[in-house]
C-alpha positions in Angstrom: 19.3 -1.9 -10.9 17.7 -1.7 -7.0 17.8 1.7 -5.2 19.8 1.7 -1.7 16.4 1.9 -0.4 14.4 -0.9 -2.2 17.6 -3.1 -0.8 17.3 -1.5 2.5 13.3 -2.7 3.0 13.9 -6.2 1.3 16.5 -6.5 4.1 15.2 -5.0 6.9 11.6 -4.8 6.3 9.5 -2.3 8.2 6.2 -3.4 10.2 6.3 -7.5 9.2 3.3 -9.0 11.3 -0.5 -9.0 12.0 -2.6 -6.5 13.7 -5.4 -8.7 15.8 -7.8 -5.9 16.5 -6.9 -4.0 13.4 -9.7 -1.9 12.4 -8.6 -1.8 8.3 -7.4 -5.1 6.5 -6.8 -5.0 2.7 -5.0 -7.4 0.3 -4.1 -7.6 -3.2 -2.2 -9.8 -5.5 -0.3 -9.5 -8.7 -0.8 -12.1 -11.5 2.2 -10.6 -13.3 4.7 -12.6 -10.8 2.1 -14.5 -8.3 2.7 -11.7 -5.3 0.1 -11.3 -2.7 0.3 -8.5 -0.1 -2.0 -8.5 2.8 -2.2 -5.1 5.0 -3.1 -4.3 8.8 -4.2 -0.9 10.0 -5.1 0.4 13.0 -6.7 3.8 13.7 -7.2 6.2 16.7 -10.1 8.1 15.2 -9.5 8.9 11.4 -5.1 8.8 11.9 -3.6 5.8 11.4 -0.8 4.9 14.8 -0.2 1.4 12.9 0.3 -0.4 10.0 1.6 -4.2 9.8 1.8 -6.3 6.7 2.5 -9.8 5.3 3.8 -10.4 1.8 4.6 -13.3 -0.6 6.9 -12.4 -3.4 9.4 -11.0 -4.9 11.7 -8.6 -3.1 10.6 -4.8 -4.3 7.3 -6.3 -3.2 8.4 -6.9 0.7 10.2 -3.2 0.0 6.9 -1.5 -1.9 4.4 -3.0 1.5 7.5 -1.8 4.2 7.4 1.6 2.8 3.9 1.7 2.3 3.4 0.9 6.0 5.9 4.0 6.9 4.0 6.3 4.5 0.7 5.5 6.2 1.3 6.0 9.7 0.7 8.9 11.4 -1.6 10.0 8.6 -5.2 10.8 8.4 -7.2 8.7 6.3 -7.9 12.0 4.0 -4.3 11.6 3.5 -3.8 8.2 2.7 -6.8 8.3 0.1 -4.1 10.5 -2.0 -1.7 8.0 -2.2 -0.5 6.5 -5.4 1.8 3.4 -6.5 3.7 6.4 -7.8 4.5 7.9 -4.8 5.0 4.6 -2.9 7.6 4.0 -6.2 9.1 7.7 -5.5 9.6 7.3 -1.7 11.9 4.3 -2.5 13.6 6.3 -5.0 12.6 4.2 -7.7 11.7 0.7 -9.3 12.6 -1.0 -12.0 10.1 -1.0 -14.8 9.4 -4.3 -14.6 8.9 -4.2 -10.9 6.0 -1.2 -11.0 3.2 -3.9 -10.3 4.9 -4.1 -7.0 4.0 -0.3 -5.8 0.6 -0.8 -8.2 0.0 -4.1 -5.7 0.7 -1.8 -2.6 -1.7 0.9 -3.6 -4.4 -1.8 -4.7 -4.4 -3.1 -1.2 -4.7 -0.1 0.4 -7.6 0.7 -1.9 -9.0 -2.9 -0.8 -8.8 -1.7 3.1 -10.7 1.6 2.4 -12.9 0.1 0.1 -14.0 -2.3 2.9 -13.9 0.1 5.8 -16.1 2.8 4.3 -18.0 0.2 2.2 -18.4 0.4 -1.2 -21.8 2.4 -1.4 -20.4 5.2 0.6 -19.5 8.8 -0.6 -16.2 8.2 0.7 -15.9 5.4 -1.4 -17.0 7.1 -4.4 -15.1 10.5 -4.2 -11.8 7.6 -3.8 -12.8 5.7 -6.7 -12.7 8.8 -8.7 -9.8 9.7 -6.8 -8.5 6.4 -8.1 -9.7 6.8 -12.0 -8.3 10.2 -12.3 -4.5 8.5 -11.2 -5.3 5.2 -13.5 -2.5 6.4 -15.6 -0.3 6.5 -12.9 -0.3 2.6 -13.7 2.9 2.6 -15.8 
């Protein structure tokens, strides 16, 4: 049913913690199963070097936010605007159906830490809420 890898980051998650100085903080929660997922980033100009978060829930939400945090560091900013619950679901070789709010959850965070950091009457907020629209059906 779980992927080596969803059973890998529900055992051994990846970047578990706070950031104090962290220059990006986003959360999200899932009604479907009462998960909450709160993320830590740190930047050196526009590249992320670090990426901590704390989760409540299930397990493919503790592996969907470990991923996540791998996926994002080392990136630009530019390049984590393009990230989708998709991809977070493909880089753990898969979820269960039933477990796609997880990744969804991840993504929405993310989108909550950009959203704050460029504020929400930026251009860089616009161009990734169109971003965002233009994957909405990625939310299967």
């Amino acid at each position: 049913m779980y992927t080596e890898k969803v059973m890998d980051h529900y055992r051994n998650p990846r970047n578990v913690g706070t950031i104090d100085d962290a220059d990006m903080i986003g959360e999200a929660g899932s009604l479907a199963c009462g998960d909450s997922l709160k993320l830590f980033i740190k930047l050196d100009g526009s590249k992320v070097v670090d990426a901590k978060f704390q989760t409540f829930g299930c397990g493919s939400a503790v592996a969907a936010s470990s991923i996540l945090t791998e996926m994002i560091i080392g990136k630009t900013l530019d390049e984590v605007k393009m990230i989708t619950n998709k991809d977070i679901a493909k880089e753990l070789d898969g979820l269960p159906a039933q477990k796609m709010h997880c990744s969804v959850m991840g993504r929405e965070a993310l989108e909550d830490a950009l959203k704050k950091y460029y504020g929400e009457d930026s251009e860089e907020w616009e161009e990734l809420e169109l971003l965002s629209e233009a994957h909405s059906h990625d939310h299967a």
